[in-house]
N, CA, C and O atoms as a printed pandas DataFrame, in Angstrom:
     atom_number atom_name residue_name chain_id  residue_number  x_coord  y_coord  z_coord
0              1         N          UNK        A               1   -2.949    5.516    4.557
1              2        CA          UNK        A               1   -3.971    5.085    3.640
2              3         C          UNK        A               1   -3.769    3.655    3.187
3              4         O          UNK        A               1   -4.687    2.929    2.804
4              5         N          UNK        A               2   -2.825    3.397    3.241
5              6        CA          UNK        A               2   -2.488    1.902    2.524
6              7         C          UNK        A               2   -2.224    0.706    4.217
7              8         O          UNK        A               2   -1.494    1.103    5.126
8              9         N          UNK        A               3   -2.949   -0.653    4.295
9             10        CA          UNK        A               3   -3.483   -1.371    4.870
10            11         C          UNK        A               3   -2.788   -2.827    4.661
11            12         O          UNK        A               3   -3.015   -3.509    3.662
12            13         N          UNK        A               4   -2.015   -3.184    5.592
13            14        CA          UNK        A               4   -1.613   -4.635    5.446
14            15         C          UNK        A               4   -2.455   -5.479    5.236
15            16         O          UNK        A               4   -3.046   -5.849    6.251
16            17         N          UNK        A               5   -2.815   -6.041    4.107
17            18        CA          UNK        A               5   -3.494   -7.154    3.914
18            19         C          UNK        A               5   -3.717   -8.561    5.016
19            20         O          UNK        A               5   -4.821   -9.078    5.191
20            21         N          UNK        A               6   -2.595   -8.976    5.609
21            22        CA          UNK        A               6   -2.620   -9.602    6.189
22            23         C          UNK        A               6   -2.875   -9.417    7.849
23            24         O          UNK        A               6   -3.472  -10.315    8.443
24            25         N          UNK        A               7   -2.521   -8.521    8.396
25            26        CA          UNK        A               7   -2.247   -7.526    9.686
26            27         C          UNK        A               7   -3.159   -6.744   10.202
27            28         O          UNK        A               7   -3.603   -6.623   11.343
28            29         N          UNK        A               8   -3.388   -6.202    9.147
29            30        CA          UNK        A               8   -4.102   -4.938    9.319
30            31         C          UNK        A               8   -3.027   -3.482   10.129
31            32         O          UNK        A               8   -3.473   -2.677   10.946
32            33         N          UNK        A               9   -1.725   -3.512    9.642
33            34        CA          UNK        A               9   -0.949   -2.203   10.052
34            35         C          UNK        A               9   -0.809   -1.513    9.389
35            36         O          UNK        A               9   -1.441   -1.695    8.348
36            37         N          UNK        A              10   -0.098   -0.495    9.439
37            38        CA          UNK        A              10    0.079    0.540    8.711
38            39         C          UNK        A              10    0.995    0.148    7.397
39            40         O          UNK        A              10    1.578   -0.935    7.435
40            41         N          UNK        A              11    1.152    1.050    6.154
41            42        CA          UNK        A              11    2.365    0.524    5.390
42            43         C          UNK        A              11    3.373    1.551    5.274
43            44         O          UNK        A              11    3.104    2.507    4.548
44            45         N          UNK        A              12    4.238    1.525    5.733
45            46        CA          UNK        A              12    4.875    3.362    5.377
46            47         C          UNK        A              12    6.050    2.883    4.201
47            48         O          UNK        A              12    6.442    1.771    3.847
48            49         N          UNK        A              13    6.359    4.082    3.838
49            50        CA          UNK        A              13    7.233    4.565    2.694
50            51         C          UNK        A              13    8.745    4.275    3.031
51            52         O          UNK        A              13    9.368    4.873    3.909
52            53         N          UNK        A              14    9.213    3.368    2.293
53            54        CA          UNK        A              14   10.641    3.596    2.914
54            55         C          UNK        A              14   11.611    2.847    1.489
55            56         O          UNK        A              14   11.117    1.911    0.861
56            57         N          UNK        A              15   13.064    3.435    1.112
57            58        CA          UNK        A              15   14.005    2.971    0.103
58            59         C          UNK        A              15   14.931    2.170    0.126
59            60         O          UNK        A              15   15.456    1.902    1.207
60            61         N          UNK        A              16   15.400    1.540   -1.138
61            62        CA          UNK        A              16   16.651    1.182   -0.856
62            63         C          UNK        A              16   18.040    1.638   -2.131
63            64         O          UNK        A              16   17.873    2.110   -3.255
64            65         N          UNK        A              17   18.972    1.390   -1.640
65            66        CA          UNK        A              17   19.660    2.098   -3.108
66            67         C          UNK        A              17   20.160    1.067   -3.563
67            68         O          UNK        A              17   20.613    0.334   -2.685
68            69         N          UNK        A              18   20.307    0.561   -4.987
69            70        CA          UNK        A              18   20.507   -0.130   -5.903
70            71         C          UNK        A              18   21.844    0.481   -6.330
71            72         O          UNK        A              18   21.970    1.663   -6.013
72            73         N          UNK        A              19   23.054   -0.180   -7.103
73            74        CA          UNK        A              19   24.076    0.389   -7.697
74            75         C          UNK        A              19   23.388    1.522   -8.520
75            76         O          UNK        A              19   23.371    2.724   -8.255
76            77         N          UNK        A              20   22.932    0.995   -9.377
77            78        CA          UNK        A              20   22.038    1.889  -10.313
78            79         C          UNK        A              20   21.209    2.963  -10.129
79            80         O          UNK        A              20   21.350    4.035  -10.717
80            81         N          UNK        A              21   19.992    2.613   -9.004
81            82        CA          UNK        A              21   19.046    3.678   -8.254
82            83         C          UNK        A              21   18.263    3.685   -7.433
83            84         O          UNK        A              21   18.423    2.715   -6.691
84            85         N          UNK        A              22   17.463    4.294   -7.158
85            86        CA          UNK        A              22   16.704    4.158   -5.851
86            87         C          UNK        A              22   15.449    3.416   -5.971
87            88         O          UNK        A              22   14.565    3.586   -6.810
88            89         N          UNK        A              23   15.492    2.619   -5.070
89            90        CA          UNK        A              23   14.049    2.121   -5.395
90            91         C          UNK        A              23   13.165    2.320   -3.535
91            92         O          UNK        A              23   13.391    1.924   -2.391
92            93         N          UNK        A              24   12.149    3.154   -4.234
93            94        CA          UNK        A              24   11.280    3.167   -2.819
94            95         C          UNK        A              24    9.535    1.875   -3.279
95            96         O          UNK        A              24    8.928    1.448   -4.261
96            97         N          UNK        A              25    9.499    1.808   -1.803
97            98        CA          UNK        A              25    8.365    0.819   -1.578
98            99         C          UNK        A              25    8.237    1.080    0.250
99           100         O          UNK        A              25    8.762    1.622    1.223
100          101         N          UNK        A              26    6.951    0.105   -0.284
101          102        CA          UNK        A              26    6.162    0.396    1.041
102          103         C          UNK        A              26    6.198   -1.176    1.890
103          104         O          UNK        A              26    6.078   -2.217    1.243
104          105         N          UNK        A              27    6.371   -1.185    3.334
105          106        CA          UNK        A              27    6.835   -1.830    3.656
106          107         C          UNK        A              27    5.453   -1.811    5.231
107          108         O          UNK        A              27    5.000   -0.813    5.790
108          109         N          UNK        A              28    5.134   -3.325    5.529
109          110        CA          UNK        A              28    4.287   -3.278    7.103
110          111         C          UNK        A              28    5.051   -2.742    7.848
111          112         O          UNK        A              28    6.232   -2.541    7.566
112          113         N          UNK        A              29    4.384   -2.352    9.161
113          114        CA          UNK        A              29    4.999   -1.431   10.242
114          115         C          UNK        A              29    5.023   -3.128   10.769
115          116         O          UNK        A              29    6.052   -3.347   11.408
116          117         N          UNK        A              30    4.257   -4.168   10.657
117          118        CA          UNK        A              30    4.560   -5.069   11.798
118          119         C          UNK        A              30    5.948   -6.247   11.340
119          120         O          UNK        A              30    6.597   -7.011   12.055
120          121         N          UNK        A              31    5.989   -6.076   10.418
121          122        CA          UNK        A              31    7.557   -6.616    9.406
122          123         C          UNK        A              31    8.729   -6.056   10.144
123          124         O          UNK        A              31    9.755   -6.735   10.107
124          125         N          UNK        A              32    8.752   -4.902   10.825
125          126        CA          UNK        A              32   10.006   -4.340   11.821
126          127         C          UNK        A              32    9.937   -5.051   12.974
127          128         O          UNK        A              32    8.935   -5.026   13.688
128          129         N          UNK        A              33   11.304   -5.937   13.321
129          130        CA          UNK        A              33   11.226   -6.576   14.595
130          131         C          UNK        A              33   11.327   -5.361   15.730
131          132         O          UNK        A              33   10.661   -5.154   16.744
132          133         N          UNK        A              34   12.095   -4.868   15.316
133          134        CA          UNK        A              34   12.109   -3.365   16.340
134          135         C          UNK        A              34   11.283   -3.001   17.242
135          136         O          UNK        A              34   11.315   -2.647   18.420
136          137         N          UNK        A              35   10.255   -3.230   16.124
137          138        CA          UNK        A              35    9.031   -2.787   16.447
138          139         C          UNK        A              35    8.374   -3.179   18.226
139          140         O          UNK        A              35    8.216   -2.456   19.210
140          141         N          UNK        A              36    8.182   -4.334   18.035
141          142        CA          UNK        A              36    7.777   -5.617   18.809
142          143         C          UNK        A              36    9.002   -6.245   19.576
143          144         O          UNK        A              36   10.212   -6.382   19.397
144          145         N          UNK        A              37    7.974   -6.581   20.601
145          146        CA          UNK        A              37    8.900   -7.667   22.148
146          147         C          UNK        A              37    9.264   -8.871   21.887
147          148         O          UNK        A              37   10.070   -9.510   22.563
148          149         N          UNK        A              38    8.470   -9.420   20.491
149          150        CA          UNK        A              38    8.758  -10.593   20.426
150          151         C          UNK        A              38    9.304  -10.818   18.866
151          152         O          UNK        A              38    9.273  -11.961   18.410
152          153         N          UNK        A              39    9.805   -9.714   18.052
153          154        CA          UNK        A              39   10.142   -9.369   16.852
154          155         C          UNK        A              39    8.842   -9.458   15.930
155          156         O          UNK        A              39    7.654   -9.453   16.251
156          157         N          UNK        A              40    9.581   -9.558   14.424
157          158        CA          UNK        A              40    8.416   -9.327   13.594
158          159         C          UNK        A              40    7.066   -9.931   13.546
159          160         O          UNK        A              40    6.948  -11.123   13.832
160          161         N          UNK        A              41    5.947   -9.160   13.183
161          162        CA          UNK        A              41    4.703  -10.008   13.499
162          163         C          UNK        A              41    4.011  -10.393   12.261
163          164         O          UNK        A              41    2.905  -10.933   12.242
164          165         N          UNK        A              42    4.765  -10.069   11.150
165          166        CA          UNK        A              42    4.380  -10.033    9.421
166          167         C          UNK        A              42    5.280  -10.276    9.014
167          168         O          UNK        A              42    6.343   -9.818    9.431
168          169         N          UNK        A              43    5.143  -11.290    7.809
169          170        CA          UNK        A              43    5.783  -11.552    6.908
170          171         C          UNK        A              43    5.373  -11.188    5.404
171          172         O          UNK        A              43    5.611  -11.853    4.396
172          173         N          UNK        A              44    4.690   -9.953    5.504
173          174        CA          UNK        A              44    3.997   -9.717    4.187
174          175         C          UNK        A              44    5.147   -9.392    3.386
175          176         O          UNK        A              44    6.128   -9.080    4.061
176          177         N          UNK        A              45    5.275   -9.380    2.388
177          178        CA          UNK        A              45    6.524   -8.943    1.535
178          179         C          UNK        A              45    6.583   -7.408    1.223
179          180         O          UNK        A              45    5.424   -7.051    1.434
180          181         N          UNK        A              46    7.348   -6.226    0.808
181          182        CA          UNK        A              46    7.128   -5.145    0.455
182          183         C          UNK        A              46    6.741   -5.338   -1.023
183          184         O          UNK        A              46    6.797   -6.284   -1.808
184          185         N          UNK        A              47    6.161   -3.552   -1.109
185          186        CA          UNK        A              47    5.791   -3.199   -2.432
186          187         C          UNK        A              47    6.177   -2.376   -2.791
187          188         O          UNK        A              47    6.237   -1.428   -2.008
188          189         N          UNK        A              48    6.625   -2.209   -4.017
189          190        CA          UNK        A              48    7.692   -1.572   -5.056
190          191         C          UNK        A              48    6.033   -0.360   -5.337
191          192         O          UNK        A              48    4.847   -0.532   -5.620
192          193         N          UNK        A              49    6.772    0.584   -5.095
193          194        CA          UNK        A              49    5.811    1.944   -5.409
194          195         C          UNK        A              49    5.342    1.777   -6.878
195          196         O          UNK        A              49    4.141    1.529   -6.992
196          197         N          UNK        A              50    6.094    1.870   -8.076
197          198        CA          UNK        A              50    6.028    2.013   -9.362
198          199         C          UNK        A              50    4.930    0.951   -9.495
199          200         O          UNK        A              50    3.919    1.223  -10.144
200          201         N          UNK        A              51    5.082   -0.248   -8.909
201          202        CA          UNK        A              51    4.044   -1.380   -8.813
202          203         C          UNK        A              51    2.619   -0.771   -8.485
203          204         O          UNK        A              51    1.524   -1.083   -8.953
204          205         N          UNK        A              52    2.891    0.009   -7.720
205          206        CA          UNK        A              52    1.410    0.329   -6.663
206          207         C          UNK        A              52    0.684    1.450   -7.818
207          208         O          UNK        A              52   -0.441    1.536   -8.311
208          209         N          UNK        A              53    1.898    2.198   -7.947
209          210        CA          UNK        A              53    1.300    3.122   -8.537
210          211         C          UNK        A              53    0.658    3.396   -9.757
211          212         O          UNK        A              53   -0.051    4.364  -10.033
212          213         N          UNK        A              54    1.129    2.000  -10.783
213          214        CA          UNK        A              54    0.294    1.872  -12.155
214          215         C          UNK        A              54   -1.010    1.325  -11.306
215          216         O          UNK        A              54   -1.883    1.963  -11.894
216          217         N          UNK        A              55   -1.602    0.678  -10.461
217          218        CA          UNK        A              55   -2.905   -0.073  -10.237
218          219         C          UNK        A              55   -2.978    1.124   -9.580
219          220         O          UNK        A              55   -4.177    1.113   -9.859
220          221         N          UNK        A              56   -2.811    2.408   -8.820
221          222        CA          UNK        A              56   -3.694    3.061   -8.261
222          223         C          UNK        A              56   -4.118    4.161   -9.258
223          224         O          UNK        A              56   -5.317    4.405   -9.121
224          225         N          UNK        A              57   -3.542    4.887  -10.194
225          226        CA          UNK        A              57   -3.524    5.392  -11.668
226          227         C          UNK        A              57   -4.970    4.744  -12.728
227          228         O          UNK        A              57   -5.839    5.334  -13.371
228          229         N          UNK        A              58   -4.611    2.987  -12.453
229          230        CA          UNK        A              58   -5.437    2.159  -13.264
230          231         C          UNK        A              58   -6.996    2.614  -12.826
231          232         O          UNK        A              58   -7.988    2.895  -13.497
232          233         N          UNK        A              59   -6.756    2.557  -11.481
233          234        CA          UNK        A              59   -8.283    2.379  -10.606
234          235         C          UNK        A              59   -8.826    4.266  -10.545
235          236         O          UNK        A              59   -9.978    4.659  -10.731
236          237         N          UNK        A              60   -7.961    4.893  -10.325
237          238        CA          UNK        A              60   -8.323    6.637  -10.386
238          239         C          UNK        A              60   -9.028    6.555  -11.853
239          240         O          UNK        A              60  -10.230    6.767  -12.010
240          241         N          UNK        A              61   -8.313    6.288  -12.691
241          242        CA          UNK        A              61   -8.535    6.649  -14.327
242          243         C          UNK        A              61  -10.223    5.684  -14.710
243          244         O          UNK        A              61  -11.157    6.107  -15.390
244          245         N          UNK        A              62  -10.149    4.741  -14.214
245          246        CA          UNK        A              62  -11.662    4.003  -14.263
246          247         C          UNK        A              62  -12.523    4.858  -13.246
247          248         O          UNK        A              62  -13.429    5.395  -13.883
248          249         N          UNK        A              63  -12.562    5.082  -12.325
249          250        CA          UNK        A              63  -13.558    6.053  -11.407
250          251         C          UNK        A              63  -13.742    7.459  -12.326
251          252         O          UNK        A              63  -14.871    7.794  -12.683
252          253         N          UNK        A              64  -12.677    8.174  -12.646
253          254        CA          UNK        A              64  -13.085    8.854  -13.892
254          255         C          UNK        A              64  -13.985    8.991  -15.064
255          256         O          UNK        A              64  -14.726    9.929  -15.357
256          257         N          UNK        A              65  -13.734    7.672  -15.780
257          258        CA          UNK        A              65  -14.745    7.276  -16.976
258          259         C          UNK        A              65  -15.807    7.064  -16.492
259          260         O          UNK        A              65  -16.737    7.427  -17.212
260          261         N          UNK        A              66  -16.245    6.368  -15.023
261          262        CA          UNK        A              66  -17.732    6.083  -14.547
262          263         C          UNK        A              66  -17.999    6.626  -13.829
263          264         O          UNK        A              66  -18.507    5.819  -13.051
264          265         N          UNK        A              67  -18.090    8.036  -13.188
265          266        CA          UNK        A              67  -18.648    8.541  -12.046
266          267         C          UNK        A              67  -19.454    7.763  -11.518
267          268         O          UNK        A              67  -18.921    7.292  -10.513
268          269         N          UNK        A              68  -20.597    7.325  -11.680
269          270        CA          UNK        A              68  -21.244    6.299  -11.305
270          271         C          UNK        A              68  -20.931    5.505   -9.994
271          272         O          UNK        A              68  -21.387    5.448   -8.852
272          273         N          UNK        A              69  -20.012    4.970  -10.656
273          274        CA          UNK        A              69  -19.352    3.719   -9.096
274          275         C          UNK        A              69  -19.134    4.999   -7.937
275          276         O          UNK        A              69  -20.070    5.130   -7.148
276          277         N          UNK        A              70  -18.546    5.475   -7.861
277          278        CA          UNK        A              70  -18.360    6.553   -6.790
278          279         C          UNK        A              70  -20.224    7.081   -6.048
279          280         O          UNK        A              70  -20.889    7.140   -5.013
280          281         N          UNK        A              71  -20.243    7.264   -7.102
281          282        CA          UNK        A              71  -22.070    8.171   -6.622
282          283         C          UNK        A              71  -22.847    6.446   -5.840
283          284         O          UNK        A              71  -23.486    6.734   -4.828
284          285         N          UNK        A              72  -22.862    5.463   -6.031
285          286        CA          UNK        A              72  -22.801    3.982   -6.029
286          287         C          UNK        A              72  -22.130    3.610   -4.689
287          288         O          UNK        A              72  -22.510    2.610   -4.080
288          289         N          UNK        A              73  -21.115    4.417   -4.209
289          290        CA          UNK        A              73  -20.475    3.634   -3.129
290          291         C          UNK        A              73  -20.501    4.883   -1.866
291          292         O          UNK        A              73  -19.952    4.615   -0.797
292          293         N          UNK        A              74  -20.959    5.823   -2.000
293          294        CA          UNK        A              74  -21.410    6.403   -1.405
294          295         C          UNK        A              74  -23.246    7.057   -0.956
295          296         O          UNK        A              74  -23.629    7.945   -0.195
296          297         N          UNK        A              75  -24.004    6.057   -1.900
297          298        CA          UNK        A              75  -25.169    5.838   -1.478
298          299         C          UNK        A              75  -24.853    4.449   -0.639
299          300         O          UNK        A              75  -25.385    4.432    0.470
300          301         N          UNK        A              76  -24.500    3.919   -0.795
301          302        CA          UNK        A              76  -24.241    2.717    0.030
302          303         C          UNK        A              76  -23.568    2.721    1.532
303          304         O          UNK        A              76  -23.760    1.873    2.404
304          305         N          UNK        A              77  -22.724    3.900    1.616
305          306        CA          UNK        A              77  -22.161    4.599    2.958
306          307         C          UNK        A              77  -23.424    4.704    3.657
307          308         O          UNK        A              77  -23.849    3.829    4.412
308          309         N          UNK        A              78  -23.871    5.522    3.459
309          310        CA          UNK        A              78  -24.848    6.319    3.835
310          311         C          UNK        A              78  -26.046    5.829    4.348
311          312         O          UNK        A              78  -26.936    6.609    4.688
């Protein structure tokens, strides 16, 4: 569900451990040289979940209060 801005790849889920704790974020699939013949193809930076997740919370909780926009963006599909 989540879309490299720059790329257009996938973003998957992945951690790291801190002395303290874990921190997961989401990271481009094209940022892995692994990946690729000619190494990485992005330099997008990762994103700290807790980050993502107050603006996706922010944006759920407003579609809530306005049904509207939803009924709005799916006459527009259509």
């Amino acid at each position: 569900m989540l879309v490299c801005e720059r790329r257009g790849y996938g973003l998957y889920r992945t951690s790291t451990q801190t002395s303290a704790r874990r921190l997961y974020y989401y990271l481009c699939i094209g940022f892995d040289a692994y990946r690729h013949l000619k190494g990485a193809v992005c330099d997008n930076p990762p994103v700290r979940r807790d980050q993502l997740d107050a603006v996706v919370w922010k944006e759920v909780v407003r579609l809530l209060e306005d049904p509207s926009i939803i009924a709005d963006e799916l006459n527009h599909r259509l």
